[in-house]
Residue, then its C-alpha position, 0 to 999 in steps of 0.5 A: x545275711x541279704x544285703x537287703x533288709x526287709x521292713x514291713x510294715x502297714x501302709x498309712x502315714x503313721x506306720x510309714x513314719x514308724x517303718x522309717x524311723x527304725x529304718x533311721x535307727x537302724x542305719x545310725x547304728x549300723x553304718x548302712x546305706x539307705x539302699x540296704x533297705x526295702x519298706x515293704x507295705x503290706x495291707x491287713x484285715x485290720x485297714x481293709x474293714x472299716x464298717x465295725x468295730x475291731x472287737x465285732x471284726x476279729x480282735x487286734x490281730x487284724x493289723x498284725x496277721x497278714x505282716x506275720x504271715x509275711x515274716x514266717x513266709x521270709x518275704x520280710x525280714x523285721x516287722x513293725x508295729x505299734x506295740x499296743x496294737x500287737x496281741x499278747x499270744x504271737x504266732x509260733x516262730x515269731x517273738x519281739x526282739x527288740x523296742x524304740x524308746x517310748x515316746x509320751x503315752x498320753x491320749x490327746x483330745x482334739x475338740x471342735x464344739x469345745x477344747x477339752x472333753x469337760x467344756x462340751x455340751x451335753x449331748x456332744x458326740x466324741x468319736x472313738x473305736x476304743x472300747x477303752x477311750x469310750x468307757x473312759x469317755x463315758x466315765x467322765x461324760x455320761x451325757x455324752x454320745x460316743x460315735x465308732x471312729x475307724x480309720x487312720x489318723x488323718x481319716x478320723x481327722x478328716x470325720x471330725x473335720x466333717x463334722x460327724x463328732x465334736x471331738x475325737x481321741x488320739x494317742x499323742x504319740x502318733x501324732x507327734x509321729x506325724x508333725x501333727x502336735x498342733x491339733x490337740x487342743x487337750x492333753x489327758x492326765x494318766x491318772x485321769x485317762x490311762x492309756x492302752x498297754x503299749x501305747x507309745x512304743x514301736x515294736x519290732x517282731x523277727x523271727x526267733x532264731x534269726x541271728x543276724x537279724x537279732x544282731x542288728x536289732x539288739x542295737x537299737x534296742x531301748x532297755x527300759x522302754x522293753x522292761x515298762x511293755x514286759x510289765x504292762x503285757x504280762x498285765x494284758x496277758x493275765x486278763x486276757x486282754x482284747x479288742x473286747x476288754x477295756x484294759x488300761x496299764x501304763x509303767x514307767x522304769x526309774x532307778x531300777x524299779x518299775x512302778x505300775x499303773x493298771x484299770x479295768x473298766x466296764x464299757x459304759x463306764x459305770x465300773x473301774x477297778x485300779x491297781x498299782x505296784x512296783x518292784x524290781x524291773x528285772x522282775x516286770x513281767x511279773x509284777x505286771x501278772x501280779x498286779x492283773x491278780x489283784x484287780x481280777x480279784x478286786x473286781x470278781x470273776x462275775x465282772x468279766x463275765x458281764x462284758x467280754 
């Protein structure tokens, strides 16, 4: 193998923690010096449009495409993402081989008219680019209005700072990431406010075959955090999840057994249909495909039809 491992990775703060957080990884498990490695920072179509949403733009691969395409064309060796940014269908040649250990799923509200999303006033703005976070949103607060927030989290801070919202949602885990755990003013519930499939957890993408690389990577490897995203994956994959569906799932691995939690919710809010199973985890994928089974029934064929 080269005696310099290639990380890329996308250029805002938060990638940049994640690309050196596995660099730190990586050089624990390994012994190696921190010369063995280049973080090489690639722009996506994802950061570069900032005028629409992702759903009117391209879907979720827009943060993904142009690091793959870097990986296939062996101008990076690994890459790293944020797993719930990572579509369910991977480029031929690509797979994801290895994840860290999952840090807290939650999303955090950060409020300025009001510390939790309940005490804002009616007609309050919340910012978001979610189509789940807005549903949800929606669900909670109907009086509310929900603003399209694009950007990376000191941008969306910096929008709220400005006063464009009253308040906005983030995923904590970005910004415990970032050292930023003291603007949350409200922490939300998973059974109130369930996260996005993936969220929390840093995946890494290799190319399939490579040995060397999988070698390394095998030993950073979080088993159980691996188990909990096959589960809410195959959940995502079965729906066909997108940029277009709001889509919550959230598992958690415990003894043996994972034990699943999935939504569907129409966007403005009005309509949810909730899943809930466990089994063996050795069996997580499937049980995620199961349980996407059950909602879609629950909910009908016409349910989709009416917002994708």
């Amino acid at each position: 193998m080269q005696t310099t491992l290639k990380i890329g990775t996308r250029g805002s703060p938060l990638a940049l923690a994640q690309a050196h957080e596995t660099q730190a990884r990586l050089m624990a498990a390994h012994g190696m010096p921190v010369e063995a490695f280049e973080v090489v920072v690639i722009s996506t179509s994802g950061d570069r449009i900032q005028d629409r949403p992702l759903s009117e733009a391209g879907g979720k691969g827009l943060f993904t495409k142009e690091i793959e395409e870097a990986l296939l064309a062996r101008r990076i060796d690994i890459a790293v993402h944020s797993s719930k940014d990572m579509p369910t269908l991977l480029p031929e040649g690509l797979e994801l081989s290895a994840y860290l250990p999952r840090e807290d799923a939650r999303d955090a509200f950060i409020g300025k008219a009001a510390r939790t999303i309940a005490g804002l006033p009616q007609g309050a703005k919340v910012g978001s680019s979610s189509l789940r976070r807005q549903a949800l949103i929606r669900r909670m607060r109907p009086d509310v209005e929900v603003v399209m927030f694009r950007g990376n989290v000191q941008t969306r801070l910096r929008k709220l700072d400005d006063g464009i919202a009253d308040g906005t949602i983030l995923a904590y885990a970005g910004l415990k990431r970032l050292g930023l755990e003291d603007v949350v003013t409200d922490l939300m519930p998973l059974d109130v406010f369930p996260p996005a499939p993936g969220q929390g957890a840093i995946c890494l993408e290799s190319r399939i075959g490579d040995r060397d690389v999988e070698q390394m990577l095998a030993a950073i490897h979080d088993g159980p955090t691996g188990e909990a995203l096959a589960c809410e994956r195959a959940f995502l994959a079965a729906l066909d999840g997108s940029c277009r569906t709001p889509i919550a799932g959230h598992a958690t691995i415990s003894g043996g057994t994972v034990s699943f939690a999935g939504l569907i919710i129409s966007p403005d809010g009005t309509q949810s249909h909730e899943v809930r199973l466990e089994g063996p985890a050795q069996q997580a994928a499937g049980i995620g495909a199961e349980a996407a089974a059950i909602v879609r029934a629950k909910a009908g064929e016409t349910f989709f039809d009416g917002w994708t």
